[in-house]
N, C-alpha and C positions, 0 to 999 in steps of 0.2 A: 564960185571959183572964178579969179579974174583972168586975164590974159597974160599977166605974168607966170602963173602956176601953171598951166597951159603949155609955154612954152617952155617951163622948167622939165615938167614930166617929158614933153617932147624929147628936147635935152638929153635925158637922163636913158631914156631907152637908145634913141639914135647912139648918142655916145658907147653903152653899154653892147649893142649889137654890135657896133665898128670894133670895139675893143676887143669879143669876141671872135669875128673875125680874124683879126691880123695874131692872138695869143695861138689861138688853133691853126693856123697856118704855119707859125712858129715851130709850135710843139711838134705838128706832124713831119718838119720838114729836118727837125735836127734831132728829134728822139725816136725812132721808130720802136722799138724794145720792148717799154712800160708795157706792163699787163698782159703779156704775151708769155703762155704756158712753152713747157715744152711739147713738141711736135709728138714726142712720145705718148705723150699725158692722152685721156679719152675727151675727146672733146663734147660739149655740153652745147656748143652753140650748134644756132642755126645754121650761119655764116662758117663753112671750114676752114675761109680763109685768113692766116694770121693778119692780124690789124692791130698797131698800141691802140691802149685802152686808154685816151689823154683828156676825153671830155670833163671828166670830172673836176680834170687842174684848173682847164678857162671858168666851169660855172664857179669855182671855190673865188679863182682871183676876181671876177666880175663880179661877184657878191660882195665880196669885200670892198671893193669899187664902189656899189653902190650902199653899203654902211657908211663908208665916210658922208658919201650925200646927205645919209639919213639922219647923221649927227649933226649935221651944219645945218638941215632946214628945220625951222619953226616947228613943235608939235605943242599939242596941245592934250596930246592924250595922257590920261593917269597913270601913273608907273610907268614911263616911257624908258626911264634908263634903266632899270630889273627885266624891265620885258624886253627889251632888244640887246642887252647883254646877254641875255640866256640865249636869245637865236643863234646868236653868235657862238658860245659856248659849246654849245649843243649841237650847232653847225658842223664848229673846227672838230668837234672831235668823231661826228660822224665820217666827214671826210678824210680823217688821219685811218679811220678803221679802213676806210674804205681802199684808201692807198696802201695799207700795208698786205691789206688784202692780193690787190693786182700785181703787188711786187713779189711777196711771200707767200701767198694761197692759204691765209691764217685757219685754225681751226675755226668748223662751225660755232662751236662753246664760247667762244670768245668774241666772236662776231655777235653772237647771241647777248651777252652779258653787256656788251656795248651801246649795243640797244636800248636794253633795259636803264642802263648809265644814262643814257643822251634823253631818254622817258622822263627819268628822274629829273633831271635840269630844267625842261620844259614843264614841270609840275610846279616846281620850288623856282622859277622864276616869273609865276605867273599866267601860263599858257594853260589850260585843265579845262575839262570837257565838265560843265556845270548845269546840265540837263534834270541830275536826279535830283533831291531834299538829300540824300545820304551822301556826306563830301567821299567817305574812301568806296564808293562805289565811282563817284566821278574818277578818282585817282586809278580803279582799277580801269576803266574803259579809257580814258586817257594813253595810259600804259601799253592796254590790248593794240588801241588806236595806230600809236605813236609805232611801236614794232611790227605793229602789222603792214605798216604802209610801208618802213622801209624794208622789207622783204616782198611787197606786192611788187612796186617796181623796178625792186634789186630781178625778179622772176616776166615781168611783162620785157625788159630788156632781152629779149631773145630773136629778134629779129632788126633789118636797117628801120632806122626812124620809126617804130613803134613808140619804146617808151618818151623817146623827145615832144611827138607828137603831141601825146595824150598828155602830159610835162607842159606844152606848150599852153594848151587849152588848160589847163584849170589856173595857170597863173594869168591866164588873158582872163579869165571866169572874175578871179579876185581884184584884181585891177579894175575893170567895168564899173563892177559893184561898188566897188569905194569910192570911184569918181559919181558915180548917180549917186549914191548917200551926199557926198560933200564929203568925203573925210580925205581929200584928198592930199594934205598934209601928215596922213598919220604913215608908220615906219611899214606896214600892209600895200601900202601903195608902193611905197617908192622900193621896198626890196623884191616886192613881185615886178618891177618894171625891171628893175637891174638881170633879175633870172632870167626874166623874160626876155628880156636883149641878149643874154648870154646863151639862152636853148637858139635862139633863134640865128642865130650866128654857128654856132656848132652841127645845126641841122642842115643847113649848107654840106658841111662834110661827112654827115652820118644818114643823109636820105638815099634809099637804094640806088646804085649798088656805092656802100658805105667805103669809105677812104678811112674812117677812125669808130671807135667806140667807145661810148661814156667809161664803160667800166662798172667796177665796185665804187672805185671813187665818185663817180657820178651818180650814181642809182643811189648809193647809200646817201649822199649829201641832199641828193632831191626828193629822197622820199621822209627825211627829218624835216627838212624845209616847207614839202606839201602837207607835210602832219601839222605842225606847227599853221601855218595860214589854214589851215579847213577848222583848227581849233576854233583860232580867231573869227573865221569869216563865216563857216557855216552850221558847227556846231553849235557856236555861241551867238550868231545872228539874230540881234537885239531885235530885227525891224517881222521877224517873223510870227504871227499869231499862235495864241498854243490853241490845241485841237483836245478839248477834254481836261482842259490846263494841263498837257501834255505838249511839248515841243516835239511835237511830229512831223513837222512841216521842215524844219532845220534838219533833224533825220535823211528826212528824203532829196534833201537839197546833198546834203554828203553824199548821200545813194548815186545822183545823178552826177555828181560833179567829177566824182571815183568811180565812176560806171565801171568802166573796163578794167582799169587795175583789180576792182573786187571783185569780177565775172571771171577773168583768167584764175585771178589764185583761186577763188572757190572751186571752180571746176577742176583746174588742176590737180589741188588738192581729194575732193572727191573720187574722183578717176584713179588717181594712183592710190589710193585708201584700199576702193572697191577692187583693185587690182592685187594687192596684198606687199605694194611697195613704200616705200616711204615717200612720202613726199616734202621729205626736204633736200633728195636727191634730185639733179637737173635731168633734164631730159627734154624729148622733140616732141614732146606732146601737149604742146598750148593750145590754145583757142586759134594762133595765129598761121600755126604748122597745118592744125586739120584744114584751114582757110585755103592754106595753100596747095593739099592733098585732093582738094576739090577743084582745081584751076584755076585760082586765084594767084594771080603773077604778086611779088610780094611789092612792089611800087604800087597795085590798087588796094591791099590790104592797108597797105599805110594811107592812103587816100580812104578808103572805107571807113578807120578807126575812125580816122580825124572828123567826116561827117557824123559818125555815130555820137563822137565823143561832141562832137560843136552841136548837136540838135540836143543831147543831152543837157549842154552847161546854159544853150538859151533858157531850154523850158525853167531850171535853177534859177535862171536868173529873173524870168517873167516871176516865179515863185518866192523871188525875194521883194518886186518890188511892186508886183500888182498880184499879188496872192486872192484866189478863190478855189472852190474848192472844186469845183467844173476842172481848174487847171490842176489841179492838188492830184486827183484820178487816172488825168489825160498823162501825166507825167509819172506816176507810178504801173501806169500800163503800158508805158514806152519803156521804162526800165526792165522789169518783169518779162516783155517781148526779148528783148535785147539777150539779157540772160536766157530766155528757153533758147532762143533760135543757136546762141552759140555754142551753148551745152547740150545743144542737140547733134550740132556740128562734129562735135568731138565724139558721139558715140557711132560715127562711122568707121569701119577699118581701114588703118593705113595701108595705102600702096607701096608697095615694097617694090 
């Protein structure tokens, strides 16, 4: 990579952060409203106190922002206009759901079905988790994939600067990676720098104690967008060895890179199972809540994710480019910790 592409990527985030900035300051200053229930409603968040829910409009327009870059610079990779129209596709229409959501409080079914929609796009444009020899098992775990993440960090959004955080780190994760390979011209760089500038800008106003929240609109757009790049970059991660001619190594590299988003839903999920509730109802019962039922002021919890989540995407990342199996263990035994310790956490009782 020369010194030109260098400064372009430079470029493209600086710009992309500024831009961020000054929409979110915008939005906050003449919309207060967006994504705000009524007072009567039961409230679900952490946070009681009313805040628009506007992050999600700066990451949609900074995205877009940084699609046009992506069309004007050079690529070279195969199917590049299939595959970055479906992001796009797939994008706009998670973030439509997710908007109509914080305006209207859509049915969960529909939200659901949307999912599944925005799944579809990402399939049939090329994105598909190509691990097995059996393609409709890829397209099932694809599908699993793709809805499960945008409901991980539709549900890790439950406290200031959590899911931006852990949002933040895996698009810094994806970027690294493609700059060390060289593919630094391919549309994985440049639109993970665009998000990237655009979380990073918004996390200004959403780090405790929070002025604004992403929302549905944000959680749902970023967790299409982080489905979509883990396709790309770690499920499908060409440079990884298979283990039994098994890609197991790319597994665990997802494992590590979604650490927390998959630690919160699973326990979550457990928890409320074992308890005889649903859990696709919300509630103060995260990983993040018991954190803070223990005295953890919620400013070090988000400082805590973000070391758990940054030593996590390193070990991923040593795993993508210096792979042995010394480190293959050392990094599946740091995940494994991670998950006990905080689903251990969780089976304390709340202080009331």
């Amino acid at each position: 990579m020369n010194f030109d592409f260098h400064f372009i990527l430079t470029t493209i985030f600086m710009v992309c952060f500024v831009f961020s900035l000054l929409i979110n300051y915008i939005l906050l200053r003449f919309a207060q409203t967006l994504g705000m229930r009524n007072r009567d409603e039961q409230q679900v968040r952490w946070n009681p106190d009313s805040r628009p829910s506007l992050g999600g409009i700066s990451f949609y327009v900074v995205f877009l922002f940084a699609f046009i870059f992506t069309i004007i610079l050079p690529h070279k990779t195969s199917g590049f206009n299939i595959q970055v129209i479906g992001i796009l596709m797939a994008a706009t229409l998670a973030f439509l759901m997710g908007l109509a959501d914080d305006a209207f409080n859509t049915q969960p079914l529909l939200k659901f079905l949307t999912q599944i929609f925005c799944s579809l796009i990402v399939i049939f444009s090329g994105h598909s988790v190509t691990i097995f020899e059996n393609v409709f098992l890829n397209y099932f775990v694809t599908i699993l994939w793709v809805v499960g993440l945008m409901n991980s960090i539709n549900m890790l959004d439950n406290m200031d600067g959590i899911a931006t955080v852990v949002s933040v780190l895996a698009c810094f994760f994806m970027v690294t990676v493609n700059v060390s390979l060289f593919n630094t011209s391919s549309y994985a760089t440049t639109l993970n720098l665009g998000v990237l500038g655009a979380l990073c800008g918004f996390l200004v106003y959403n780090f405790h104690p929070a002025k604004m929240f992403m929302g549905d609109t944000g959680s749902q757009f970023l967790g299409l967008f982080l489905a979509v790049m883990g396709i790309d970059n770690c499920w499908n991660n060409p440079t990884s060895p298979l283990v039994n001619g098994f890609p197991i190594a790319n597994i665990l590299i997802v494992f590590l890179v979604f650490l927390l988003p998959i630690t919160d839903t699973v326990t979550v999920v457990i928890n409320r199972m074992r308890d005889g509730r649903s859990p696709f109802i919300g509630g103060k019962d995260h990983t993040t809540h018991y954190l803070f039922f223990r005295g953890i002021t919620e400013k070090r919890i988000a400082i805590l994710f973000f070391f758990i989540g940054g030593t996590a995407c390193v070990l991923a990342y040593e795993l993508v480019l210096d792979f042995s199996f010394e480190l293959f263990y050392s990094a599946l035994a740091f995940g494994l910790v991670v998950i006990a310790t905080l689903f251990s956490v969780t089976l304390v009782k709340k202080k009331q």
